[in-house]
N, C-alpha and C positions, 0 to 999 in steps of 0.2 A: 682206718676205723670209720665205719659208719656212727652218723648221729644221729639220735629220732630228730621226728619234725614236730616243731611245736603245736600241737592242738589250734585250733580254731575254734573261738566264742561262738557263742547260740545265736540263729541268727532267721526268725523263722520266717520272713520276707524272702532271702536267700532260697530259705529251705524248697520255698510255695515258688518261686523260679524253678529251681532246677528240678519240682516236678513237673511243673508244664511242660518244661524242656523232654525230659525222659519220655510222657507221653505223645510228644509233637515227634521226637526222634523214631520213637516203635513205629509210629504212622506211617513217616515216610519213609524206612528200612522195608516195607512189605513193599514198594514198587522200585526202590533205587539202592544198592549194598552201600551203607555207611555204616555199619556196624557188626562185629558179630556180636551176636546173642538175641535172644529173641521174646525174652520176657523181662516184664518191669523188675523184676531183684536183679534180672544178670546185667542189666544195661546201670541199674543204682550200683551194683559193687562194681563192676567189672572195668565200666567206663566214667561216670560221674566219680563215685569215691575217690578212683584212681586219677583221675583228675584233680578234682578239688585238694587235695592232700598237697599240691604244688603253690596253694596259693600261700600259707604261711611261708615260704621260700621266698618272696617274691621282693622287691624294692617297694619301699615306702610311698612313693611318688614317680610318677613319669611314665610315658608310652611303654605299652607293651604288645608284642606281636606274637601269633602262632604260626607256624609256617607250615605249610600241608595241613590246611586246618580240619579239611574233609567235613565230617561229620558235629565241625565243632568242639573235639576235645583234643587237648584241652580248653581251648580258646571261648565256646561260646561258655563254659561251668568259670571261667574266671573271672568273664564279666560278668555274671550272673552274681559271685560273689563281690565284684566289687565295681560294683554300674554308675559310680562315679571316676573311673579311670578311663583313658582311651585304648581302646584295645581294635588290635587289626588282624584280620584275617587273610591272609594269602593263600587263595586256591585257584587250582587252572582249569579243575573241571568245573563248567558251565553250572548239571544238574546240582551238584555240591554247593556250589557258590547262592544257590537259588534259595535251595534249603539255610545254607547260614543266613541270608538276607531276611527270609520268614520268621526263624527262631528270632534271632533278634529283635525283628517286629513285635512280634510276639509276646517277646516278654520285654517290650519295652526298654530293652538295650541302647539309646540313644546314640551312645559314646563308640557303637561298634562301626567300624567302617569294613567293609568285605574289599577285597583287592582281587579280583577274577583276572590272575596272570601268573606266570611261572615266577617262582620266588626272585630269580636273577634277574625276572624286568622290573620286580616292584618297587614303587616308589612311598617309601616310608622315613618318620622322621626317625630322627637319632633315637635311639632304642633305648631304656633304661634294663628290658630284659627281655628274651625272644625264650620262647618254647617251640618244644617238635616234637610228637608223640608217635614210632615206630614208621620214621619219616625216611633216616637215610643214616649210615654209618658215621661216626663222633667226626671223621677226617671233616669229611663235606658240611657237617653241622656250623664247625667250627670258619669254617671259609664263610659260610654266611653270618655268623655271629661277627665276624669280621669286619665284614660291607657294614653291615648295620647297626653295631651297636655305637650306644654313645660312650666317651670316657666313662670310663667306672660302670657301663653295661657289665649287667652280665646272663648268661645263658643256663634256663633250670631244664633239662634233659632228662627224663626218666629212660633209664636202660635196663635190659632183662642179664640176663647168667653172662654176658659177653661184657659187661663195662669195664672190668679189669684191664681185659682185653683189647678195649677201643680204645681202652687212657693208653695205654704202651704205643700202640699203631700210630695213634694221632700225633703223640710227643716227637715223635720224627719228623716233624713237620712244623709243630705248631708249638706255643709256649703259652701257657697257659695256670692257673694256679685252682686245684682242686677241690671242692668239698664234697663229700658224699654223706646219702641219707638213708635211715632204714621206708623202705614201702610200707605201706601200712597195708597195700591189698595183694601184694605177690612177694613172699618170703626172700624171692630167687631175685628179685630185682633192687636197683637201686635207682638212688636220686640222683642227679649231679649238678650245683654249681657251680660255674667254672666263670674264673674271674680274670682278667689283665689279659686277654686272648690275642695274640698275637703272630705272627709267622713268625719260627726261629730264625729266619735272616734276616729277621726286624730287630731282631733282640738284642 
């Protein structure tokens, strides 16, 4: 059973980020691909909305990391939303890394640290919850939810029509405790939670 996700308060400091964000993103998408779409509604629904909609998901307190952060989503819209939390960015490509280092500038992101390295070298603190947005199959997600989270981390994953599908895959391997959520921007997608992550020969 999917569950909605709980709305987010008005917030128009928020809001006036994540337009600068949007228009700093369309900028730099016309000389380096960080996003499809190519006008300000398709980049506010397609990528921001669906983005932002993870933040009520999230822990109360404590670090949280994106991993493939690329273009910033979800990672730079959740510090956007919450710019007194620490949030880290792990990317390996250079020109990507350059652009999240600007955004953040930008919009005065303080709390944001960029990590320009392959997920497996980074060095991050204990996690309170990592993100990864059309990064890499639940199996391997979950391998790095592993490394890095802290006790009682946990991992918010948005998946499209295959999530069913990657919870079966994964459980052959991994042990793990589920929630899932309705999308607010793609009917066909879902949320995922996933708590107490563990190898099943750990278990």
């Amino acid at each position: 059973m999917k569950h909605p996700i709980p709305p987010l308060p008005a917030d128009p400091a928020r809001d006036a980020r994540l337009a600068t964000f949007r228009d700093l993103l369309l900028r730099w998408n016309a000389t380096i691909n960080l996003v499809a779409g190519k006008t300000a509604a398709e980049v506010d629904q397609r990528h921001i909305a669906d983005s932002l909609q993870l933040v009520p998901l999230l822990p109360a307190d404590g670090p949280i990391a994106d991993l493939g952060s690329g273009g910033g989503l979800p990672g730079i819209v959740i510090a956007a939303a919450l710019p007194e939390r620490d949030i880290h960015l792990v990317e390996s490509d250079r020109r990507k890394c350059a652009f999240l280092i600007e955004a953040a500038g930008t919009l005065k992101l303080l709390r944001v640290t960029v990590h320009p390295k392959r997920i497996e070298q980074a060095s991050l603190p204990p996690l309170a919850a990592l993100t990864a947005r059309a990064l890499a199959p639940l199996d391997i997600l979950l391998g790095f939810a592993a490394q890095f989270l802290a006790p009682g981390g946990v991992s918010i994953l948005p998946k499209g029509r295959t999530a069913e599908q990657e919870l079966t895959s994964a459980a052959a391997h991994w042990h793990f405790t589920p929630e899932r959520f309705e999308s607010r921007t793609d009917p066909e997608a879902t949320i995922l939670r996933l708590s107490e992550i563990r190898r099943v020969r750990d278990a």
